[in-house]
N, C-alpha and C positions, 0 to 999 in steps of 0.2 A: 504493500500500500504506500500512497505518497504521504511521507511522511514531514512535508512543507509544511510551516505554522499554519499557513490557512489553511492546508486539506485538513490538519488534524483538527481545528479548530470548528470545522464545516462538521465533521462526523464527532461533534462533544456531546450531543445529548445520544445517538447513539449507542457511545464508550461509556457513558452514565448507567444510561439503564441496564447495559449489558453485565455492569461489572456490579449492581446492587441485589441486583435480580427483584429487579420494583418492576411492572409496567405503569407507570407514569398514565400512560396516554387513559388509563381504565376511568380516572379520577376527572380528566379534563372534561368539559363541558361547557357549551355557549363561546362568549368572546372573551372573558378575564377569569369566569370563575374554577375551581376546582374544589371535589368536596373533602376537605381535607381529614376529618370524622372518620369517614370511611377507611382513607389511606393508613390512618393510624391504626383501626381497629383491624384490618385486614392483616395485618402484618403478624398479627394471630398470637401476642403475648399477653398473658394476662399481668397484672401487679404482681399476684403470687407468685408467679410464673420465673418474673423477672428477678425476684427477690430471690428466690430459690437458685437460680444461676447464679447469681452474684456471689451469694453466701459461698458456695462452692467452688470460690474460684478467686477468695482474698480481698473480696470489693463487698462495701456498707458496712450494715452497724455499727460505725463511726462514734466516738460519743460526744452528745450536747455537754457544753461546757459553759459554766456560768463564769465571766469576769468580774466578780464582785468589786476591784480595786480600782478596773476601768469605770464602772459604773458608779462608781462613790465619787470619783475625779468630774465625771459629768454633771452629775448634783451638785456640785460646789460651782459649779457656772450655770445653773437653771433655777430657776423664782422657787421658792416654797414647796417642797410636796410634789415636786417634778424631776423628775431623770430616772427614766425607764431602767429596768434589769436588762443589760445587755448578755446575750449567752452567743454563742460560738461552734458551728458544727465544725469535728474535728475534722475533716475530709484529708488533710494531709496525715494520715494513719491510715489509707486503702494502701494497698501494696507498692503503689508506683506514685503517692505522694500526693494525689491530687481527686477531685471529687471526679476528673476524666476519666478516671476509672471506672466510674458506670456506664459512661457510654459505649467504651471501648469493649468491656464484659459483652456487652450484647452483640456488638458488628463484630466481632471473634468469632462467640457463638454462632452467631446467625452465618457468616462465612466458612463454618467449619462443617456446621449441618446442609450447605448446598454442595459440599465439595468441592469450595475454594482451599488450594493449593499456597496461597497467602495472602496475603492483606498489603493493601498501601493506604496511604495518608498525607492530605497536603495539611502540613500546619510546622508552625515555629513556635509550639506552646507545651502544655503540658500534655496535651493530648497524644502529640508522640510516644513520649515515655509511654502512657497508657496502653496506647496499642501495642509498641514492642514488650510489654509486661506481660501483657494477657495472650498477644500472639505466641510468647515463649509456653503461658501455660496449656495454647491445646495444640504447641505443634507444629505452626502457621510460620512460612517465611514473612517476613516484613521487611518493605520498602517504606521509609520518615523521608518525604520531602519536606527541605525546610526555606523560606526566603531566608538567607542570614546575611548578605555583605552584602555593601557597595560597591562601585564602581571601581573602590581601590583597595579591595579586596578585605576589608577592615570588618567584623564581624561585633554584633554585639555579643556581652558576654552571657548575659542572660539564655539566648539562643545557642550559644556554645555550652553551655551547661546541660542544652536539654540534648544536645547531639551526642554530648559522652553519657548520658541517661540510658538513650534508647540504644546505639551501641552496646553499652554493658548486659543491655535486654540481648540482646544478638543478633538485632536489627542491621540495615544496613541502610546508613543517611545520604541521601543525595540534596548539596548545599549547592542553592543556585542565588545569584545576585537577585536585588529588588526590581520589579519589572511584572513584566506579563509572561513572561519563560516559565514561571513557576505553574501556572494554570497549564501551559504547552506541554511542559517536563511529564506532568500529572497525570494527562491524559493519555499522553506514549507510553510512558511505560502502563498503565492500563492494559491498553490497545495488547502491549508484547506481552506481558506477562499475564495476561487473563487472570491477572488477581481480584480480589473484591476488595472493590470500593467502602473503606471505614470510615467514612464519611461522619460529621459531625452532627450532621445534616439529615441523617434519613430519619425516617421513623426509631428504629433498633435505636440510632445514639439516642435519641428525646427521649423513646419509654425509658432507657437507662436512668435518665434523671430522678423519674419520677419515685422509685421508691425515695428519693433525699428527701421528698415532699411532703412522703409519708412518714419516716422516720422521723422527720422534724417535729410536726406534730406527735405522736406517740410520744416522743422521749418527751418534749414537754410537758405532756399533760401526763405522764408517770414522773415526774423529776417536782412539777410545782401543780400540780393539780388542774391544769387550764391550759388551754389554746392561747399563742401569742396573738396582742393586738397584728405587730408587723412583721414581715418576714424581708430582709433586704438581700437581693443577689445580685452579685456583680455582675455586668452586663457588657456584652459585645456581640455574640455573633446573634443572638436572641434565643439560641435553645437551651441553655443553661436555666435562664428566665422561666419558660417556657415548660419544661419537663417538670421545674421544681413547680410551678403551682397547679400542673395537672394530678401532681402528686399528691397535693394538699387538697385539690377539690372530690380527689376517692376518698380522700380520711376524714373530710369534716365538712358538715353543712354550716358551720361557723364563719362567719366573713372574719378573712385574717388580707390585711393590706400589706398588695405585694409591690414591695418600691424594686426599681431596677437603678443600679448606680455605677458610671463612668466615668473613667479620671478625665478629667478635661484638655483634650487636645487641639483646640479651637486653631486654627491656621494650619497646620501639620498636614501635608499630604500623604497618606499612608504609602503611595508606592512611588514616591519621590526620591532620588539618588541623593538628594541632599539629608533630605529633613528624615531619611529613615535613622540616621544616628542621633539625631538631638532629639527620639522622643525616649521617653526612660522607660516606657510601658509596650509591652507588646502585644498583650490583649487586654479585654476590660477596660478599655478606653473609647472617647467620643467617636474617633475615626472608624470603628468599627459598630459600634453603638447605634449610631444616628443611620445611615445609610444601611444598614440590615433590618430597622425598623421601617425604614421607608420602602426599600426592595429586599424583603428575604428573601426573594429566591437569586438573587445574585452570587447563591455558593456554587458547591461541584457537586451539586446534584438538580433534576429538572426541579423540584418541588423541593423547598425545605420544608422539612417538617418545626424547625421552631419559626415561630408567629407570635413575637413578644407581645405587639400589639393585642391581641387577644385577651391576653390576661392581666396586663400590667394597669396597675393603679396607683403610679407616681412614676417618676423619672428623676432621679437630682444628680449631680458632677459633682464632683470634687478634685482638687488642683493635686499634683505630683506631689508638690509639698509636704500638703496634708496627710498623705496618705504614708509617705514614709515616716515623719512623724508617730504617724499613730503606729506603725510599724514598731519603730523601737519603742513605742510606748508598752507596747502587747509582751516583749521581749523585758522590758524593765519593771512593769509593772504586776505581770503575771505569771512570769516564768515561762512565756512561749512565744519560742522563736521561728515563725511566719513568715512568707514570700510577701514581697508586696501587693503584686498582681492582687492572691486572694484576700490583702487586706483593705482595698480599695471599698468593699461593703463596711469593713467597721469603722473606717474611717466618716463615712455618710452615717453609720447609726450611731458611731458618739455624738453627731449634731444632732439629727433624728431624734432620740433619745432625750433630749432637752425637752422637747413637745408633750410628752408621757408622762404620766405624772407614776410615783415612784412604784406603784404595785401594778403595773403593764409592764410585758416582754417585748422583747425586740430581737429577733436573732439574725444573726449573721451568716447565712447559709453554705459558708465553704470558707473553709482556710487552705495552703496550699504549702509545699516541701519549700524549705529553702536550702541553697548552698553554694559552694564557689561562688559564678557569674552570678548564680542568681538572687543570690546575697544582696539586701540595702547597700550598703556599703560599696560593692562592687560598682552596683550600674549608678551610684555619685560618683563614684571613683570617673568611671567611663564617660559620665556626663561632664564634668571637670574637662577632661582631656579635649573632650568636643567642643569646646568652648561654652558653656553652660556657666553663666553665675548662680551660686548658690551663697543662700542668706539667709539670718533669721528676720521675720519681718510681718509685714500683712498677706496672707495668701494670695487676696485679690488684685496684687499688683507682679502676680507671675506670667512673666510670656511664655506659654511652651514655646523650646527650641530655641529660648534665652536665656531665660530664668527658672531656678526652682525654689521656690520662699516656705521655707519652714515656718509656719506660726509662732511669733513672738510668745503668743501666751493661747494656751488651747480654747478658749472663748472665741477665737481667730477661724477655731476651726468649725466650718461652714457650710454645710450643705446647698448646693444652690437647684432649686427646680429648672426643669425643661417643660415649654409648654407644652402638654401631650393634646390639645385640641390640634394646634398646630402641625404638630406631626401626623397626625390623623389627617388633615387636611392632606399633609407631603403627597399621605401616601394612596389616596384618590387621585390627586393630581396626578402620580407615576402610571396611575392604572390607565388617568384618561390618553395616555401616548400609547396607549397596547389597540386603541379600537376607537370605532366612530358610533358601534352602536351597544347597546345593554339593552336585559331583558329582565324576567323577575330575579330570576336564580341569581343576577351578577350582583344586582342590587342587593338579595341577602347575603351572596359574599361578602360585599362593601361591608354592611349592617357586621357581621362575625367578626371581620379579619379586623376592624375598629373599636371594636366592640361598643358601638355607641347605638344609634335607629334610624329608623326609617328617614324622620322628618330630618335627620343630621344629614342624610347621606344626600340624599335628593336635593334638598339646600344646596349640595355641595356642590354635584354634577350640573348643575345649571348653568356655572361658569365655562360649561365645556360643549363644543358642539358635537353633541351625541345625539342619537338617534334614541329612543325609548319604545322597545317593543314589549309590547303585554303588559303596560306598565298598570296594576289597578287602583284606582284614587287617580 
């Protein structure tokens, strides 16, 4: 086959479905919609199902952990009878350090039981490790594509850390420069090695999440007798979001509010030759955040299965700063010592937290491995060399890919919201470039995938010249 960027580019959804063993096209329907219900529930795993893989293979029953010292520190900056109990799921205690570990448990599985011969994976997180954990335990060759350098060859350390991870798994890393090669790279070796697609993205990675969702609640309400007000998960690609509160709505008819929280990369091109070294974060940030909410299906598969939209009821940022801050705070204050990436949520629910008054929960849904590169210490080190000032000061006056401003005094530290009406709007508007006309079925797409109604969605598409067929009202 010609294996020219464009031919292979031309045959991507193809080498998708071929290597997930999804049919895609079964779910499409009309001109935007797809039933996405369906696609998850087909995929033929139940909770228990999935719990019971997991348990068997080194992944979950993680334990809820209460930071009492973080949360006394939070009281001491909130009015009267306010600063929530913060707790802490321990996700860096799955085998391979990180809550990726459930997804990866399932696209093993699920690649093992069709007779995939091994698994690849595009990412530069922890999700590698994951895969080459789990691929070591049924078997499975693995291929960790990772974007890791620039143009002059300079690597951050963070992602070098996760490449001697998944190596020591017995994987094998292929490190390609920032750019559009890493999607190209992806989907050849695909193509040659007829492996399966361990995608983050499909169904298998999302139902993985869900038992965190379930877990969370359980240990809660065994631990303090009650369901938390809110549950906060760091957020980028959307199925982390995503999994954990479908998890949460099998376990409890209780409204618990699920904030999604991004470190704030505002100006930052994600696949910029320049700006890939001056940001400190490599997921869990805006740049991946905002634009997966807008277009989820911009992964490497036809249909993402996470749709943060869906379920999310807040959205706030938090600066680099802040977040390593609260990093060595978690390490000095409670005797644990955390990635930053997964501290990016407790950094947003020590602000959060302020709002609650003292007998509400708030937990933190994943903490993550840290070490060498991936060490605070390391990526300031790194950021320094990049030309990066680093200071203590007001948060609100840091430029990513200039500055990173530690908080003078933790009162500094700040949760800021994202309008999510707004983003709702984005992401009608993205739809209205896909077609000229809709029908009912698109329209309760709209209505689902925003999770808002009728009269929000219709409002909205008026702006656009669409056609309306079968529309009632």
């Amino acid at each position: 086959m010609n294996s020219s960027y464009d031919a292979v580019m031309s045959r991507k959804n193809e080498i998708m479905k071929s290597s997930v063993g999804i049919n895609y096209d079964l779910y499409e329907s009309d001109y935007i919609s797809f039933d996405f219900e369906a696609m998850m529930s087909d995929c033929g795993f139940s909770l228990d199902e999935v719990r019971k893989i997991q348990n068997e293979n080194g992944v979950g029953n993680t334990p809820l952990k209460e930071c009492k010292n973080i949360s006394a520190l939070a009281r001491k900056n909130a009015k009267p009878g306010y600063g929530a109990r913060i707790f802490i799921k321990d996700e860096a205690l799955n085998d391979s350090g990180s809550f990726k570990a459930r997804r990866a448990s399932m696209a093993c599985y699920q690649a093992k039981k069709l007779g995939f011969k091994g698994v690849i994976a595009a990412t530069s997180g922890n999700y590698g490790a994951a895969v080459a954990s789990q691929a070591a335990k049924y078997g499975l060759k693995c291929i960790i594509v990772q974007e890791c350098y620039d143009s002059l060859g300079v690597g951050q350390p963070e992602i070098i850390e996760k490449a001697r991870a998944c190596e020591a798994y017995g994987a094998e890393v292929v490190q390609l420069s920032v750019g559009p090669e890493l999607f190209y790279k992806f989907l050849l070796l695909l193509e040659e090695t007829k492996y399966f697609n361990a995608s983050l993205y499909t169904p298998y990675g999302v139902m993985g999440i869900e038992s965190l969702g379930a877990e969370l609640i359980e240990d809660c309400i065994k631990q303090t007798g009650k369901t938390p007000e809110m549950v906060v998960c760091t957020n980028a690609g959307g199925g982390n979001l995503t999994g954990t509160a479908r998890g949460i709505l099998k376990t409890t008819d209780k409204k618990i509010e699920i904030v999604g929280a991004s470190v704030n990369l505002k100006g930052l091109h994600m696949a910029n030759d320049i700006d890939f070294n001056k940001k400190s974060f490599t997921t869990g940030h805006t740049g991946f955040g905002l634009p997966f909410m807008i277009n989820p299906d911009r992964s490497d598969v036809p249909r993402s299965a996470g749709r943060p939209l869906r379920y999310i009821d807040r959205y706030v940022t938090v600066n680099q700063g802040e977040v390593f801050f609260i990093t060595e705070t978690l390490s000095a204050l409670e005797g644990i010592e955390r990635g930053p990436a997964g501290n990016t949520s407790l950094a947003a629910a020590f602000s959060l937290a302020r709002e609650l008054k003292e007998d509400q929960i708030i937990i933190v849904q994943e903490t993550e491995y840290t070490s060498a590169g991936k060490h605070h210490q390391a990526q300031l080190a790194f950021a320094r060399k990049n030309g990066i000032n680093i200071f203590f000061g007001n948060p609100e006056d840091e430029i990513p890919g200039q500055s990173i401003v530690f908080p003078k005094t933790v009162d500094l530290i700040r949760a800021k919201d994202l309008d999510l009406i707004s983003i709702k709007k984005k992401f009608i508007q993205f739809q209205m470039t896909k077609t000229k006309k809709l029908n009912n079925k698109d329209i309760q797409f709209l209505i689902e995938e925003t999770n808002t109604d009728k009269g929000f969605v219709m409002n909205e598409i008026r702006n656009y010249n669409v056609e309306l067929e079968e529309i009632d009202g």
